[in-house]
N, C-alpha and C positions, 0 to 999 in steps of 0.2 A: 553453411555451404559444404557442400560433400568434397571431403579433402582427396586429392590428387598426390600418387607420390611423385616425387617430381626424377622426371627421367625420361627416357625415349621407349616407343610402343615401334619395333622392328616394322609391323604392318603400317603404322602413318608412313615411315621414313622412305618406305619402299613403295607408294602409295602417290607420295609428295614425286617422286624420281622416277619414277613411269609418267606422271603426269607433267614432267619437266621435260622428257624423251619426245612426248608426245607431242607436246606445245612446239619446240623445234622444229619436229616434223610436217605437221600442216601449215608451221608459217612458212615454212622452207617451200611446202606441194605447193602454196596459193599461187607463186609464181611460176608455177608449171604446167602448162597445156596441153589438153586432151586427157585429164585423170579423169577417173570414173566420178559421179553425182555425189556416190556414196562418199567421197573422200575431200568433196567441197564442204566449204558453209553452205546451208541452206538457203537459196534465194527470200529475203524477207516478206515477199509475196506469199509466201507460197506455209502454207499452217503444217509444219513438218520440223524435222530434226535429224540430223545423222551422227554420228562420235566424233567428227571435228565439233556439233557444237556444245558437246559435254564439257572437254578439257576445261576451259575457261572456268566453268562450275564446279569441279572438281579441284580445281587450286580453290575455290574459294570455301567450298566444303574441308578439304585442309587445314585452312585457315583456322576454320572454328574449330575444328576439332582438336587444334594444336592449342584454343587458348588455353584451360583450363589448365592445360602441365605448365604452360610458362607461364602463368601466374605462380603456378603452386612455385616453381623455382626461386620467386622472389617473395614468399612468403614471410619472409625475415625481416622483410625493407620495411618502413612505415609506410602509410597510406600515401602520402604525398609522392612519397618515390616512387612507388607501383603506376600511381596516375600519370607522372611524368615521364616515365618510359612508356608509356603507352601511349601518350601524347607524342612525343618523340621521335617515335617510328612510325603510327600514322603519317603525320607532317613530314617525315623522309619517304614515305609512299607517294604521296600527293606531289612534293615536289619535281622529284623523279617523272611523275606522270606530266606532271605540266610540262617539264622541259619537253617531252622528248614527244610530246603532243603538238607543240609550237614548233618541232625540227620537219612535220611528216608532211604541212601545207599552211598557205597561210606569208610564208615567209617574203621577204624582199630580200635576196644577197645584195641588190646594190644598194640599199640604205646601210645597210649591214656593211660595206665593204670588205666580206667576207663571205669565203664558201660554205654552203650551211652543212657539207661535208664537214667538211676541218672545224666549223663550231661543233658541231656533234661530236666530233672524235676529244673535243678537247673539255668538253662537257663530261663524257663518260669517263676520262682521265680523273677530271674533278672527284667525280662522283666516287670513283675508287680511294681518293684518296681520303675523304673526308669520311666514308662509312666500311674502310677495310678494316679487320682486326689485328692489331699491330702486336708484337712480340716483342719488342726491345727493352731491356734492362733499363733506360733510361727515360723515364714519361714525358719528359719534354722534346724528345723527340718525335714523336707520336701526334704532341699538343700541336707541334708545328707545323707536321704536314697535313694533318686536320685544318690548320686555321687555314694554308694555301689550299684548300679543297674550295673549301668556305666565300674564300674573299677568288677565287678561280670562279667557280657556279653564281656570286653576284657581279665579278664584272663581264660574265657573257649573258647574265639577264638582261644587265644594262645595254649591252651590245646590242641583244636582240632587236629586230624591227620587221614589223610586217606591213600587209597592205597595199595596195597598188602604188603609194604614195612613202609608205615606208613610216604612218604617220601613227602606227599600230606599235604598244609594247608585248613583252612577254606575262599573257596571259591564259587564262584557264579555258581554251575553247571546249572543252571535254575534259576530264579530268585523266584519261588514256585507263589501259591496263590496271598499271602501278597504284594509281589513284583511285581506282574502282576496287580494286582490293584494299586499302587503304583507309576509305572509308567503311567497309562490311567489317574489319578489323576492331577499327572505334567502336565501333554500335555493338559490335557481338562484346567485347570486353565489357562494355556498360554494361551493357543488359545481363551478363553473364553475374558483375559486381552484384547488379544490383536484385537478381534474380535468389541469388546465393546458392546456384545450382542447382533449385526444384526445377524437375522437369512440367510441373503442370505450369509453370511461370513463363518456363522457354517456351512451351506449347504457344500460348497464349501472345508470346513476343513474336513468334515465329508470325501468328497469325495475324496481328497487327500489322506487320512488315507488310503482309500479302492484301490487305485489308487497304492501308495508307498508299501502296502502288494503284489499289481497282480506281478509289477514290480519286486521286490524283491525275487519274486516266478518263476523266469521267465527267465531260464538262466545265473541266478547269482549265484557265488558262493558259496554255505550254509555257510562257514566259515568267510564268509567277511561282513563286520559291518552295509552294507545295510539289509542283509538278518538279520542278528541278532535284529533290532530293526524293520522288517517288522509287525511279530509277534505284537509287540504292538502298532504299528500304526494300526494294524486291531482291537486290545482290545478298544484301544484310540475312533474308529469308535461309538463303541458299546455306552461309555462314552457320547460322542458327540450328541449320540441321544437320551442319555436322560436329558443331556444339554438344545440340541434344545427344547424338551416336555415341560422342566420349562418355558422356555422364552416362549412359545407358551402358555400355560398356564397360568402364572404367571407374565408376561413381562407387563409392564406399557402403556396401550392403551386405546380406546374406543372400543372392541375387546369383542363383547356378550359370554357367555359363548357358546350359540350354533354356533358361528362363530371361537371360537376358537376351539370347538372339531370338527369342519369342518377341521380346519389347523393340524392340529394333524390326522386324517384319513386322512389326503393326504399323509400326510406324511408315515406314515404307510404303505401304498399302494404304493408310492414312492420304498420306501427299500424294500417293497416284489416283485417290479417287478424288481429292479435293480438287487436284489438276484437270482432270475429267470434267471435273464439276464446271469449272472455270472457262471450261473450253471453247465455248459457244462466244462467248463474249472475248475473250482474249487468248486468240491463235498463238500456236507454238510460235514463238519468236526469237532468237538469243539477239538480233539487233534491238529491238523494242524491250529486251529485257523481259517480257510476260510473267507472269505468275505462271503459266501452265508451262512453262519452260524451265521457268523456276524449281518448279514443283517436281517436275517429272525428272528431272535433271538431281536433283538430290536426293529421289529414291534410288535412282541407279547408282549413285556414289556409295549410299548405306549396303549396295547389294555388292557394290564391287569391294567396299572395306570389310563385309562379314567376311568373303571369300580370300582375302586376304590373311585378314586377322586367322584363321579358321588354319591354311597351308603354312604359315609362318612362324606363327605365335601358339599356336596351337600345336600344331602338328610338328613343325621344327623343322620345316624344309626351306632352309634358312642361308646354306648357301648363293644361291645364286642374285642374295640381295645384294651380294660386296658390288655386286656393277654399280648399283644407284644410292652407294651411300654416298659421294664425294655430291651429289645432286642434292640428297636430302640434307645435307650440312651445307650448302652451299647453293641456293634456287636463285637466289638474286643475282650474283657472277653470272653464273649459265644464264638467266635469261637474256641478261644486258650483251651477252658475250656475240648473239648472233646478229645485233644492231652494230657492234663495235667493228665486224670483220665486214657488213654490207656498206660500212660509210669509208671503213676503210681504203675497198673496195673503186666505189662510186668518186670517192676525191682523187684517188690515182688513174680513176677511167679505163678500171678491169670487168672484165664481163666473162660470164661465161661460156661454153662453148654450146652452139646451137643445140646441138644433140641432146644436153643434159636441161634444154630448158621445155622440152615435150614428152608425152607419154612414157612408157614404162622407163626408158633412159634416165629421165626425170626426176619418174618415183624414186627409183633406184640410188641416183644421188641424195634427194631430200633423206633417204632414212639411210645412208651413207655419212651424211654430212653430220644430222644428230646423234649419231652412233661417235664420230668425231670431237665433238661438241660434250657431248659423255667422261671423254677419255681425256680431253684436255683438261677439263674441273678436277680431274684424278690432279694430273701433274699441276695445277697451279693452288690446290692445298697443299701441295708439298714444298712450293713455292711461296709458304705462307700470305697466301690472295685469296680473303674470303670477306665475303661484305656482310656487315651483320646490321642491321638498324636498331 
């Protein structure tokens, strides 16, 4: 396996934090009417793309690109440890998804004899408590507000009730976000284990992914367990290729930096013609998950990290990253942070003001509010509040 030193690459961190900026911001626009096409999701009809539906793919090109350092980090552990962290945080991904997937529809408050506001605030609560990083001199203090996280998030599972009838428990209608990254997480790490870092391996992983989604899509029954984990074997793809970009990158060689961002635009051009290729049969989609979405969606990620890597890393214009470190050390806070203030919100039956929910007033708020969103994760690292899985 091509050894990693283990440590931070300024261009992921800054990479990770604009795509955290971002993600804010279009979830904040969706709710705003009269923005421009260009700044929607793309109607799933319709065989197209615009930059809202990269983000998504770009946290999850992150992902891969991030395993390889935080393996090397744990380098030291035995096999079993490295497996069980890994497992660990997956299943803290998926969880997290579940819940907050079960909070969005679906619910009955009066089975529930609660407001799905106030379960969701008190949910997120949990959640802090049980996966913040804690500082105290004394571990059992730590052990304990862990375990009230814990035994908090199973008695509001219990709680949960859905269903017109209320006769519905808390389960995986979708696996959300969280758990969509969460599963590309597991599979990229296997594969990464089990590949031991050749790239003609990940190649060939990559194209499987892309391979087991066409299949899957192809005659198979939507309700049967091929078709159910297509879906993320095509997330997994996305994963994969920003996997490969590290090792291409970052992979232990005689490999000049101009030779490597040679290997890296092949690549690139690789997935945009495979995409092409793909096209006829499976329209740009990011609802449908597509392979050509997939595809073309992880070439622009490689295009926007060489461009990174290149002013940063390279170059050393390296200032104006301090905005998005507190985001790159901290993506899981910020994301939860903007569900935490909308339920907050919606239980006190606060709204906003007309003006800011249309056209450019809107816009203006939405990248107001993440700019907000930004600066708060500053002050609640400092407030020792970071969620680690």
């Amino acid at each position: 396996m091509k050894q990693f030193i283990p440590g931070r690459i300024l261009a992921i961190d800054a990479f990770r934090g604009i795509t955290m900026l971002l993600m804010i911001f279009v979830n904040t626009l969706a709710g705003v009417r009269g923005v421009p096409a260009w700044m929607e999701h793309m109607p799933p009809d319709i065989d197209g793309m615009t930059f809202v539906d990269v983000v998504f793919p770009a946290f999850l090109f992150i992902v891969g690109m991030s395993v390889p350092f935080a393996l090397a980090q744990r380098q030291n552990e035995s096999w079993i440890g490295q497996q069980r962290h890994i497992l660990q945080r997956a299943a803290g991904l998926l969880v997290l998804g579940v819940f907050m997937v079960n909070a969005e529809e679906g619910f009955n408050e009066a089975a529930m004899h609660m407001s799905i506001y106030l379960w969701s605030l008190l949910f997120y609560g949990c959640a802090i408590l049980v996966w913040n990083v804690y500082s105290f001199a004394n571990p059992a203090i730590s052990t304990g507000l862990r375990l009230t996280g814990i035994i908090g998030l199973i008695v509001l599972g219990w709680r949960f009730r859905g269903g017109p009838d209320g006769e519905l428990r808390l389960a995986p209608q979708w696996w959300g976000i969280l758990g969509l990254i969460g599963w590309a997480y597991l599979y990229s790490c296997m594969i990464y284990q089990l590949s031991r870092g050749r790239i003609i391996v990940l190649l060939i992983a990559l194209g499987l992914c892309v391979a087991y989604y066409c299949v899957g899509h192809t005659g198979i029954n939507a309700a049967s367990i091929w078709f159910a984990q297509s879906e993320n074997a095509a997330h997994t793809s996305i994963a994969l290729a920003g996997l490969l970009c590290s090792v291409i990158f970052f992979g232990s060689g005689p490999a000049t930096i101009r030779q490597r961002y040679s290997s890296a635009g092949l690549l690139a051009i690789a997935l945009l013609m495979a995409g092409a290729w793909l096209r006829p049969w499976f329209h740009i989609s990011k609802n449908a998950a597509t392979p050509t979405w997939c595809l073309y969606s992880a070439a622009i990620c490689i295009a926007l990290f060489g461009l990174l890597y290149w002013m940063i890393d390279l170059k050393k214009w390296q200032n104006w990253t301090a905005f998005f470190k507190p985001a790159a050390a901290n993506p899981l806070l910020i994301y939860l942070i903007p569900y935490i203030v909308y339920n907050f919100m919606q239980y006190r039956q606060l709204g906003l003001p007309e003006i800011l929910q249309q056209g450019l007033p809107g816009m203006l708020w939405a990248a107001g509010y993440a700019l907000a969103i930004m600066v708060l994760a500053t002050g609640l690292n400092r407030m020792k509040i970071r969620l680690q899985l």
